[in-house]
C-alpha positions as CSV (number, residue, x, y, z in Angstrom):
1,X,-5.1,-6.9,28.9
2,X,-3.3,-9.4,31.2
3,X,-3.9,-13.0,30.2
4,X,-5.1,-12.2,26.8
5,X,-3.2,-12.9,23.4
6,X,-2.6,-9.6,21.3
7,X,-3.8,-10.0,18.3
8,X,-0.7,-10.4,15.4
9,X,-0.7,-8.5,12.7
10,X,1.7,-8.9,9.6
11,X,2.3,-5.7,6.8
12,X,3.8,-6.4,3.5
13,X,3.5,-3.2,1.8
14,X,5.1,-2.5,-2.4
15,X,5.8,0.4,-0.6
16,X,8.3,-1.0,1.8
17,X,11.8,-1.7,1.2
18,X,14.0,-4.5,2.5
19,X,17.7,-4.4,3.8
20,X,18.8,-5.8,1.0
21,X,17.6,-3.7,-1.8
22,X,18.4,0.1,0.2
23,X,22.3,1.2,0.3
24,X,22.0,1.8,3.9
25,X,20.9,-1.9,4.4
26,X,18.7,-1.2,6.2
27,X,14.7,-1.4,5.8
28,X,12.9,1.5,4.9
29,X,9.1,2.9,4.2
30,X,8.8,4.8,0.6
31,X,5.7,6.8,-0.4
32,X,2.3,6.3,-0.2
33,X,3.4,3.0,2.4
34,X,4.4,5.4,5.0
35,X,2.1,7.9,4.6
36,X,-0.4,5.4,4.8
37,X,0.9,2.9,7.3
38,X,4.3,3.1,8.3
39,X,3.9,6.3,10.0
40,X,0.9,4.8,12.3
41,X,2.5,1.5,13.2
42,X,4.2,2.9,16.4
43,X,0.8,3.6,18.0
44,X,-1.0,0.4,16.9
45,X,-2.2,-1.7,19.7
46,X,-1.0,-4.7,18.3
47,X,1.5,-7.1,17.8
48,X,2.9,-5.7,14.3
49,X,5.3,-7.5,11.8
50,X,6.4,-5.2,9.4
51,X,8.3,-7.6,5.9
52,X,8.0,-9.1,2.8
53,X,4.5,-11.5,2.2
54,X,6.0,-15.3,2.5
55,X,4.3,-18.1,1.6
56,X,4.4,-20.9,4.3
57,X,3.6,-24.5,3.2
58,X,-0.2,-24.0,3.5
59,X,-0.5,-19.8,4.5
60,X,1.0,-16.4,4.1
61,X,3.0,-15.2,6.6
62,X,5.7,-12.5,7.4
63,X,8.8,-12.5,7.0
64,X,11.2,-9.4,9.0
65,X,14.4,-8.1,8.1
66,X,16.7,-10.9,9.8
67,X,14.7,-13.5,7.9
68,X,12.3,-14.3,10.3
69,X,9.2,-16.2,9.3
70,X,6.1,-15.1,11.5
71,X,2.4,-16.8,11.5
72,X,0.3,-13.5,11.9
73,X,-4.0,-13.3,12.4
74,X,-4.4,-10.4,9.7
75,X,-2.2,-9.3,6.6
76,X,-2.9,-5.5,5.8
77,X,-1.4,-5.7,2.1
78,X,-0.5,-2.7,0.5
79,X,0.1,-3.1,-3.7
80,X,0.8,-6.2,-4.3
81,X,0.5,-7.6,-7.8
82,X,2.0,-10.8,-7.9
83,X,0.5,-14.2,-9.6
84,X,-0.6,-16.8,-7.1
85,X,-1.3,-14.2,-4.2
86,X,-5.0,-14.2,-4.7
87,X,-5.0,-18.0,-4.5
88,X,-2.8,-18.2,-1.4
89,X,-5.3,-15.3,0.1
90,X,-8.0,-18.3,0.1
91,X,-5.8,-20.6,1.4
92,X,-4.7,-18.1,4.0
93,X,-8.6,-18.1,5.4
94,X,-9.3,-21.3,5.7
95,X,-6.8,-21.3,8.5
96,X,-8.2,-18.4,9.9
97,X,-6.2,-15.1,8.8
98,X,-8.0,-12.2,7.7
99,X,-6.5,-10.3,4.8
100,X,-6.9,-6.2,4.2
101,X,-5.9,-4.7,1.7
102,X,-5.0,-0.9,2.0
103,X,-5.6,0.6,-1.8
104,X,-4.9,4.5,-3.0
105,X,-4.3,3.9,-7.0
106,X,-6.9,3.0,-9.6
107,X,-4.7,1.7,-11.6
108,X,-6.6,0.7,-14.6
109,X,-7.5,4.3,-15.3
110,X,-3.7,5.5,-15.5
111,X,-2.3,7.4,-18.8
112,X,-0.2,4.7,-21.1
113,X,2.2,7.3,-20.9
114,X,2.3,6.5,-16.7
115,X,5.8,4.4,-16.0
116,X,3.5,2.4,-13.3
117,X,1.1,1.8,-16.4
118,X,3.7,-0.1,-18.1
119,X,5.1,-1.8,-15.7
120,X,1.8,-2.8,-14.3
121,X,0.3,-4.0,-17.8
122,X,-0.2,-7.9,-17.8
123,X,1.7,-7.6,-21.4
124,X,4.9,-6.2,-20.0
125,X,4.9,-8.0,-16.8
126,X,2.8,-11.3,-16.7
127,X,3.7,-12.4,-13.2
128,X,3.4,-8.5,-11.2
129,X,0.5,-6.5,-13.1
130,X,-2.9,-5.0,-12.2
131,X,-5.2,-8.1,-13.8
132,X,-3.6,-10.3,-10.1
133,X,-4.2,-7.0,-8.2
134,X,-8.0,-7.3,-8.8
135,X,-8.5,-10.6,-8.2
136,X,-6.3,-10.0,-5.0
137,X,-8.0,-7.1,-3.5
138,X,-11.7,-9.0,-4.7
139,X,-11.1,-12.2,-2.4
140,X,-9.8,-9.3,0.7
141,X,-12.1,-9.7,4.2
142,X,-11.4,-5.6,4.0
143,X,-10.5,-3.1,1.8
144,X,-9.3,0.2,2.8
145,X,-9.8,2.9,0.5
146,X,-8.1,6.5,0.1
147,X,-11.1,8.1,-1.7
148,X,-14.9,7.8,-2.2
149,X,-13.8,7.2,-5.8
150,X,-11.8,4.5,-5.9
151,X,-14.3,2.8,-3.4
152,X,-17.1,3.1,-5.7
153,X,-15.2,1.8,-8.8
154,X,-13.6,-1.5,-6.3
155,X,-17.0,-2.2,-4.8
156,X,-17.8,-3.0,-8.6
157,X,-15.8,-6.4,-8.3
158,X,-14.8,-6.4,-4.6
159,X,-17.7,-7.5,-2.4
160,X,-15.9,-7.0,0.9
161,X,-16.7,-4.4,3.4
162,X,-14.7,-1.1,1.7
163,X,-13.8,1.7,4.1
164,X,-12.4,5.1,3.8
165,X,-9.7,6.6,5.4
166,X,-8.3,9.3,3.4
167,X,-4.8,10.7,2.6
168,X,-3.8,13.4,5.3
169,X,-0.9,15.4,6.7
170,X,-0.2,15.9,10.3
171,X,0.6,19.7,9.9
172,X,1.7,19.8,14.0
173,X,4.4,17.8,12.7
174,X,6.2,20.2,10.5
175,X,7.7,23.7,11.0
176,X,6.0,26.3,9.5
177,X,7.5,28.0,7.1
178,X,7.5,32.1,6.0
179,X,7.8,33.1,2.6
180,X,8.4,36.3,0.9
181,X,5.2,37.9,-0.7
182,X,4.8,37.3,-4.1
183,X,1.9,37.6,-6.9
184,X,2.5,34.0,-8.4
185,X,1.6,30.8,-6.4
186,X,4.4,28.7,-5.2
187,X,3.6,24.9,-5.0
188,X,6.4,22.0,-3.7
189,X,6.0,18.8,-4.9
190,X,7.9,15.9,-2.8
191,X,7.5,12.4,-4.8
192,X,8.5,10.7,-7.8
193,X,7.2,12.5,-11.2
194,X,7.7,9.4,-13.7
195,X,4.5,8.5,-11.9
196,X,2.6,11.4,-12.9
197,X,-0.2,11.2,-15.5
198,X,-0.4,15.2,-16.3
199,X,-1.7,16.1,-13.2
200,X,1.1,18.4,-12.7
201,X,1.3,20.0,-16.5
202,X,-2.0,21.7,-15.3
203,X,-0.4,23.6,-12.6
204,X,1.1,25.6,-15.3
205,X,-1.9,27.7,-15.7
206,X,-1.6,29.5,-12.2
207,X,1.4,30.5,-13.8
């Protein structure tokens, strides 16, 4: 609306990869980040920064791909695990930003044999792990959850508003496709399987 300020909002999502780090150099959206986010940020109504979470003398801001630095008035987060977030969240909200935190893992339930286990575990990685994820998505204004699950099991130590929004797929986006009849099930997996707990050893059994 004319003469009124659109509201700013920053993403930093683990899921979200800078120029720096992709061969292309150029930024791109992985995983559950753009099935989540990225692929909705085109119709947001909103001013929308899209980097990596900075910290800026006395607040979080955003940082874009040129190196940027923008003050924002919300930070959707998206799996971050790093020491100090949680205590730069509170001095984030004294100046007035609200922070969100989008979650679809429970992480402390994964299989030790899960890579993300071990590289989340506070003894393999003391300043990224899931012990600063909880005290980072407990001091969120909002938490946005993937399942009823995982939203019952936060709201035992998060006492910010949790809502759901689950995983979906846009099937008017993709081309049907025919296959030949067959007696056994055919299933496609797109994603990463080091990530896997077992989940898809039990397919076997339609076998």
């Amino acid at each position: 609306t004319k003469g009124k300020r659109v509201l700013r909002v920053g993403i930093a999502s683990g899921d979200w990869v800078p120029p720096n780090k992709t061969p292309d150099k150029q930024a791109r959206w992985g995983g559950s980040g753009w099935a989540r986010i990225g692929q909705y940020v085109e119709h947001l109504p909103f001013n929308i920064i899209v980097g990596t979470l900075t910290w800026l003398r006395d607040h979080l801001a955003i940082m874009d791909p040129a190196g940027g630095l923008h003050d924002v008035d919300v930070i959707l987060m998206q799996r971050l695990m790093h020491d100090g977030i949680a205590d730069h969240i509170v001095s984030s909200q004294k100046q007035g930003i609200k922070i969100i935190n989008d979650i679809d893992d429970w992480y402390w339930g994964l299989s030790p044999n899960n890579d993300a286990f071990r590289h989340n575990h506070p003894k393999n990685n003391p300043g990224e792990n899931f012990n600063h994820y909880r005290k980072i998505i407990s001091r969120s204004d909002l938490v946005i959850s993937s399942t009823p699950y995982l939203a019952g099991r936060v709201s035992d130590f998060c006492q910010a508003p949790i809502v759901l929004s689950k995983n979906t797929v846009d099937l008017s986006r993709f081309k049907p496709r025919e296959h030949t009849p067959t007696d056994q099930p055919l299933i496609g997996w797109v994603g990463s399987t080091n990530h896997r707990s077992g989940d898809l050893e039990t397919l076997w059994v339609l076998s």
